[in-house]
Backbone as numpy.savetxt, mean C-alpha at the origin, in Angstrom:
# Nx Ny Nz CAx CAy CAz Cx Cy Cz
10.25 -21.11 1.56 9.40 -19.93 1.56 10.30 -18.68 1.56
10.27 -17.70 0.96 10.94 -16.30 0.60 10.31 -15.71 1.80
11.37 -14.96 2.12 11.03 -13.73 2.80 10.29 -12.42 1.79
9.80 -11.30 2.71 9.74 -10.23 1.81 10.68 -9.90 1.47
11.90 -9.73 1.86 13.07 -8.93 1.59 13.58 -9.61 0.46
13.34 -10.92 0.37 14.23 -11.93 -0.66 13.50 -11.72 -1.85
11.86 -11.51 -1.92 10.86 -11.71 -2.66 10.91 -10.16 -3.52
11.26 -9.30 -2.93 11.34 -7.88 -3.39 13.01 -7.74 -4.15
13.85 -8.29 -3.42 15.45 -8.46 -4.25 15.09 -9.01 -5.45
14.40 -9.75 -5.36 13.92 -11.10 -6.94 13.53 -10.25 -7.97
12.71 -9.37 -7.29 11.75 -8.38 -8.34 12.55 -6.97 -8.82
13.08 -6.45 -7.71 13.52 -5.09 -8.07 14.57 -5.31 -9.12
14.63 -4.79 -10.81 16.08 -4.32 -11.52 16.98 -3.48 -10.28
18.21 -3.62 -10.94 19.56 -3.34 -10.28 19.30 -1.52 -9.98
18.49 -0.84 -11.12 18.42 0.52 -11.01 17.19 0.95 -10.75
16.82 -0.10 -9.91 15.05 -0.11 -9.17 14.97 2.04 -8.50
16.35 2.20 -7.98 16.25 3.15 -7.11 15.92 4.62 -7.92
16.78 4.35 -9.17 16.56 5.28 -9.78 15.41 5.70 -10.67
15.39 4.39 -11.41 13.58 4.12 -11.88 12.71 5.02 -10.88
12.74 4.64 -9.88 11.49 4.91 -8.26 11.81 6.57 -8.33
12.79 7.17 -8.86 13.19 8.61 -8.19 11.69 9.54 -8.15
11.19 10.01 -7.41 10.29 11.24 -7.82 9.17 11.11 -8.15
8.61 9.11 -8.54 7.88 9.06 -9.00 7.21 7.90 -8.21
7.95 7.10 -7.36 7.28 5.93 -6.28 7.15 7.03 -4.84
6.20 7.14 -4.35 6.03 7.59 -2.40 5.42 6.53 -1.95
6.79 6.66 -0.87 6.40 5.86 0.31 6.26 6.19 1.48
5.17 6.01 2.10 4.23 6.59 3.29 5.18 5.83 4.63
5.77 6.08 5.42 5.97 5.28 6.55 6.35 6.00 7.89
6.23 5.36 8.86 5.57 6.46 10.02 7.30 5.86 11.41
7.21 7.00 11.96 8.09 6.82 13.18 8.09 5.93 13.67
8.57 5.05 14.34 8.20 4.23 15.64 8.16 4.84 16.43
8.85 5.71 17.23 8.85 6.51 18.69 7.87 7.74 18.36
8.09 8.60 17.26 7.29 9.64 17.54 6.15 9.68 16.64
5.54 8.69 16.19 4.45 8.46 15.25 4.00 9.30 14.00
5.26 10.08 13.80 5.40 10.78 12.45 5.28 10.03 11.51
4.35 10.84 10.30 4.42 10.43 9.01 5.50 10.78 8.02
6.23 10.06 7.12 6.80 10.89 6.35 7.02 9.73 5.08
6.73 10.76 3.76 6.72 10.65 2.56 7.89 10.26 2.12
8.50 9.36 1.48 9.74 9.12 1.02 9.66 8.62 -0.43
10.30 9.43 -1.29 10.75 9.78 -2.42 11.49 9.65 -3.71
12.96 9.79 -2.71 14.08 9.63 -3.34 15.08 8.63 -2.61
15.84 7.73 -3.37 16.64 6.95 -2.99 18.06 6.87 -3.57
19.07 6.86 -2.12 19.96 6.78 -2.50 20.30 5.54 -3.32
20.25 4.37 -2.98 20.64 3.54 -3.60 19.16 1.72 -3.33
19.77 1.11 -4.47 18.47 -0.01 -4.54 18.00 -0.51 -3.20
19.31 -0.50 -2.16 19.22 -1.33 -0.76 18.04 -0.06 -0.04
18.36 0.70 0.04 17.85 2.25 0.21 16.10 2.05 -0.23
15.98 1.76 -1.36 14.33 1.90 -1.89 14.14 0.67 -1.20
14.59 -0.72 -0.96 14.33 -1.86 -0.24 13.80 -1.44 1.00
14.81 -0.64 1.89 14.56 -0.57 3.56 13.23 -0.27 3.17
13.18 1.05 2.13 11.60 2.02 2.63 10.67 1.03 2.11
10.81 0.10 1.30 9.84 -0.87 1.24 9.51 -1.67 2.14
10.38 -1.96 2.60 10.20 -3.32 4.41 9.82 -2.02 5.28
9.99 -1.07 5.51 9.09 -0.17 6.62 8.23 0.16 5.99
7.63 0.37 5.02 6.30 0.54 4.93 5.24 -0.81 5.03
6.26 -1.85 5.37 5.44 -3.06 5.24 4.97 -3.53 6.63
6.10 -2.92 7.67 6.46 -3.38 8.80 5.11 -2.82 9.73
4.07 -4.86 10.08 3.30 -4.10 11.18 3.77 -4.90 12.27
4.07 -4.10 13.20 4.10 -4.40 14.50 3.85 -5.64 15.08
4.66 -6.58 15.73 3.91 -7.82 16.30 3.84 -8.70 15.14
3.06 -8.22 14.06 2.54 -9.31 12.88 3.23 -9.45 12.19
4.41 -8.53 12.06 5.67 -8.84 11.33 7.18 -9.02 12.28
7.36 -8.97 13.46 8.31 -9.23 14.08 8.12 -8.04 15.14
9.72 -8.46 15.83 9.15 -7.00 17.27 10.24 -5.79 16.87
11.46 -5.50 16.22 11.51 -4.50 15.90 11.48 -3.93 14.47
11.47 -2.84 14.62 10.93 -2.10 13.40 12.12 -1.78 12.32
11.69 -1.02 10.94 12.96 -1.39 9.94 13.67 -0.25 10.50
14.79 -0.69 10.00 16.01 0.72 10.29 16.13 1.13 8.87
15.79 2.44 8.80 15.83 3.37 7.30 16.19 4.89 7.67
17.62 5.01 6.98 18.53 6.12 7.19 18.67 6.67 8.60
19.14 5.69 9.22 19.22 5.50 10.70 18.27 5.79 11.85
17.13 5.50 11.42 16.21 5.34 12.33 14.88 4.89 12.11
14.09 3.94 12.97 13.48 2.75 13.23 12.13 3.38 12.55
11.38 2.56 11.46 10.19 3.24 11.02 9.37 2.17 11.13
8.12 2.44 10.96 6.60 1.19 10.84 6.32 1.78 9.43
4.94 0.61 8.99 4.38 0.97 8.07 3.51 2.63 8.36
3.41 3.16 7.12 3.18 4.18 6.89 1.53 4.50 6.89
0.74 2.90 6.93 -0.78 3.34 7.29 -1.51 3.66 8.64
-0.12 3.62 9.58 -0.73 3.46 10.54 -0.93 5.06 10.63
-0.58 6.22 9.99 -0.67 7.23 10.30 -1.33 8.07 9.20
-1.06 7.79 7.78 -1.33 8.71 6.84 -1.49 7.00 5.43
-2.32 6.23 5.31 -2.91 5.23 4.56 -3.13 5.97 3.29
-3.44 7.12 2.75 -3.49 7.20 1.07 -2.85 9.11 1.33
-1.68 8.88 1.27 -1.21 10.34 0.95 -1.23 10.74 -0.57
-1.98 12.37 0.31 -2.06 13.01 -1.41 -0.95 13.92 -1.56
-0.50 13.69 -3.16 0.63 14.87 -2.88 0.21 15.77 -3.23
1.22 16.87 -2.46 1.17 18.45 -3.25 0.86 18.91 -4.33
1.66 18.30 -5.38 1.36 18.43 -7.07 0.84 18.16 -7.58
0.31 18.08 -8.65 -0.64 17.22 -9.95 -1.46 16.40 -9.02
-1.90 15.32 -9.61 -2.81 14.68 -9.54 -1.91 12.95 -8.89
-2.93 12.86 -7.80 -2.62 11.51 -7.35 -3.74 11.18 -7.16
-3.01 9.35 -8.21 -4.42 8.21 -8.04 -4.62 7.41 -7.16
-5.42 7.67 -6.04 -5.43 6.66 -5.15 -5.85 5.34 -5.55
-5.38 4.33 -4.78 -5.18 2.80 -4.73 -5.65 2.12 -3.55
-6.62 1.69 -3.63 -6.94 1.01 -2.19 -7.54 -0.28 -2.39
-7.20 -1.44 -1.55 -7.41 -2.66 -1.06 -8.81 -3.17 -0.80
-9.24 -2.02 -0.73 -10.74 -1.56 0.53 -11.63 -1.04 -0.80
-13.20 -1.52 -0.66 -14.27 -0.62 -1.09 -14.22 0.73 -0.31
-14.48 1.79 -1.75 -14.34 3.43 -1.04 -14.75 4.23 -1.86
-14.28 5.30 -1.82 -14.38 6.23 -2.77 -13.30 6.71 -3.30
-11.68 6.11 -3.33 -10.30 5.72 -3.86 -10.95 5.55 -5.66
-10.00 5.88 -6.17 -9.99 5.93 -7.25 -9.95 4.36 -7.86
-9.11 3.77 -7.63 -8.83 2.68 -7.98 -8.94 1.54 -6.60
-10.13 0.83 -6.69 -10.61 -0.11 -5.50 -11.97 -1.02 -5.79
-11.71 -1.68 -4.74 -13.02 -2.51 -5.57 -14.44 -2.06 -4.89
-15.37 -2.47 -5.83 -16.82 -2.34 -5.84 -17.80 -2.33 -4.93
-17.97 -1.37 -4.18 -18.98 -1.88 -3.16 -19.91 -2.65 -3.15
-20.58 -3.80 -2.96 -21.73 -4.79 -3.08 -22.50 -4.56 -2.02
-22.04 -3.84 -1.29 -23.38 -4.03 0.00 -24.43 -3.45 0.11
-25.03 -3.00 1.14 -26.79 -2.58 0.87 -26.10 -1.14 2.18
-25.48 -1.07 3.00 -25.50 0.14 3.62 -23.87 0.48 2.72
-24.23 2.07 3.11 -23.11 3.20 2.67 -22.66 4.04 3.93
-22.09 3.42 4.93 -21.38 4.18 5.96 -19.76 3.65 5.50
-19.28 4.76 5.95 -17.98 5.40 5.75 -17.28 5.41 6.73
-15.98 4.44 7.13 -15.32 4.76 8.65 -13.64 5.37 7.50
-13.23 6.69 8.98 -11.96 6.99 8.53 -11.24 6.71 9.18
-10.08 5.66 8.71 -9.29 5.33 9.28 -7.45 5.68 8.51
-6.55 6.30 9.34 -5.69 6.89 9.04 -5.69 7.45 7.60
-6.36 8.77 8.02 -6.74 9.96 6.33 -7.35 8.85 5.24
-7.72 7.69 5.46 -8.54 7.04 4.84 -9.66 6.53 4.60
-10.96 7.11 3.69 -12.25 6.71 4.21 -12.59 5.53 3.40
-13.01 4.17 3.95 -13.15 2.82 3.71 -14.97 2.74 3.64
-15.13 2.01 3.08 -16.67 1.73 3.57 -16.58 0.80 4.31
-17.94 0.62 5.60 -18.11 -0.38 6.38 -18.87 -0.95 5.94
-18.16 -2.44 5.57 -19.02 -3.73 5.41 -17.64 -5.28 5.46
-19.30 -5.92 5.65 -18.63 -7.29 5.72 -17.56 -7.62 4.89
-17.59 -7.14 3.44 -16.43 -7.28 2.36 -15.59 -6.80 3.17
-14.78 -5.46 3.51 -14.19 -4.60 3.64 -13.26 -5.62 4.89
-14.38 -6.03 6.19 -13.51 -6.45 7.11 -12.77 -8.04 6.60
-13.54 -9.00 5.53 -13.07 -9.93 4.86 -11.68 -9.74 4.30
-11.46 -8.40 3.69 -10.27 -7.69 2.66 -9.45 -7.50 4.13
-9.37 -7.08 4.97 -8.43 -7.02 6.03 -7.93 -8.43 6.46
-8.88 -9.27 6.92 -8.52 -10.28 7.19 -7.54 -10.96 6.26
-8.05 -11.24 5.08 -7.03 -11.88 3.60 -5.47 -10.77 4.00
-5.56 -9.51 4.08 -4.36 -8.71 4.34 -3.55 -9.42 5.38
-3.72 -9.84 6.37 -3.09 -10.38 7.44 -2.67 -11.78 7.21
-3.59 -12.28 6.59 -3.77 -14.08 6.98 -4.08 -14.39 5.32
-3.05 -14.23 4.48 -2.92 -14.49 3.03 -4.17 -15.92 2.99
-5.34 -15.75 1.90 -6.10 -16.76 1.48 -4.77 -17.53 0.80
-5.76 -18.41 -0.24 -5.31 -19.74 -1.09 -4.29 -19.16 -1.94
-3.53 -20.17 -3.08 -3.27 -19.24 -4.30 -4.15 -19.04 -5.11
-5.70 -19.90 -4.95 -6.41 -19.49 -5.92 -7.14 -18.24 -5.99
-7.51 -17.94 -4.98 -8.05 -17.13 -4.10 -7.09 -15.55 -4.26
-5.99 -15.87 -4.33 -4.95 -14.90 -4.16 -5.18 -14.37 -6.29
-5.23 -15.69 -6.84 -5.30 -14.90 -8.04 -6.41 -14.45 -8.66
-7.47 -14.76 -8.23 -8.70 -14.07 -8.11 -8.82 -12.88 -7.85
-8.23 -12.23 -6.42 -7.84 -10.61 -6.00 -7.02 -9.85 -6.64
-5.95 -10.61 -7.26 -4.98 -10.08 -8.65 -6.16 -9.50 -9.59
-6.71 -10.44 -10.29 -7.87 -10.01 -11.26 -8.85 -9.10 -11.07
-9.15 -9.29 -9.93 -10.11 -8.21 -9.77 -9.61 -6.38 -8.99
-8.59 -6.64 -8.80 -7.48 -5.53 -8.65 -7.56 -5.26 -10.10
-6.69 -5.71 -11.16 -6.60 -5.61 -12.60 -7.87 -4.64 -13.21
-9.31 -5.87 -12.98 -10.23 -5.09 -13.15 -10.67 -3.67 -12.65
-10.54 -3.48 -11.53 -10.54 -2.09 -10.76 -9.77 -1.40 -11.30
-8.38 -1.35 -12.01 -7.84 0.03 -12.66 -8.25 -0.22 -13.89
-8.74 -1.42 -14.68 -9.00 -0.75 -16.07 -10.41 -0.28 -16.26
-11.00 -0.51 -14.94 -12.56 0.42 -14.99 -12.46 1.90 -14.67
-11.36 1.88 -14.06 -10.54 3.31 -13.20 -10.32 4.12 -14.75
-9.31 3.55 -15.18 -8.46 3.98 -16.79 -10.11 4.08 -17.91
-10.96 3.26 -18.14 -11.84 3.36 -18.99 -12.79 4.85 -18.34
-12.97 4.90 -17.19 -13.93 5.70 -16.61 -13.26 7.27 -16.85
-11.94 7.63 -17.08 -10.93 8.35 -16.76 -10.69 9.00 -18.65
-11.21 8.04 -19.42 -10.68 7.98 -20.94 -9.32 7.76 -21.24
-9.00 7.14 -20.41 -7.39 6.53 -20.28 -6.80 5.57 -21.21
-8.38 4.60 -21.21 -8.41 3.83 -22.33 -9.70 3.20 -22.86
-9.85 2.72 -24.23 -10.99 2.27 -24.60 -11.44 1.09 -24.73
């Protein structure tokens, strides 16, 4: 079984860091002082790695200490700020969760309440807490490629809705 760290080395090209410059953010939050902060730019591939394992890093469910990135200890980045918007142009949100995210899946349920959870508004329903659970406690592989697909589907309804594409 791969680690994340091994599973992300596999994937990233050698000039992953530079590719990422300006154009990947990564959300990840303090450990001690529960700051959010946006990260950007990378010095080097190991560099875009850390900020990838701290934005991944939850507490307990991933081990007991936190990543070390440019010398000091970070968590994942939802625990504080879950869909940062930037300053500039236009950002497409991406979410896991039925919402009102740009790119997410479909609400099916019969109520429309809205919980916000870190600058993120989710809808409450049974799907939603199902999609957390699968987050923690990975389903099947079949199951797993099923959520691929229907992820897939969610941005090209995103991109068709957008005139992105036809």
């Amino acid at each position: 079984m791969l680690t994340l760290r091994e599973g992300i080395e596999e994937i990233l090209p050698s000039d992953a860091h530079s590719l990422a410059d300006d154009r990947l953010h990564v959300s990840i939050t303090h450990s001690k002082s529960g700051e959010n902060r946006i990260v950007s730019r990378f010095a080097s591939r190991d560099e875009l790695i850390k900020a990838l394992l701290a934005s991944s890093f939850v507490p307990v469910y991933a081990g007991i200490r936190p990543v070390e990135f440019q010398g000091q200890k970070w968590i994942d980045g939802g625990f504080t700020d879950c869909l940062p918007i930037l300053p500039v142009g236009r950002t497409i949100t991406v979410s896991p969760f039925a919402g009102p995210q740009d790119v997410c899946p479909v609400h099916r349920g019969r109520f429309s309440s809205h919980l916000r959870l870190a600058k993120m508004n989710v809808m409450f329903s049974m799907e939603n807490i199902i999609r957390l659970n699968q987050a923690l406690f990975p389903p099947s592989a079949t199951r797993m490629q099923w959520l691929c697909q229907e992820g897939f589907d969610d941005t090209v309804r995103f991109l068709k809705k957008e005139a992105w594409m036809h």
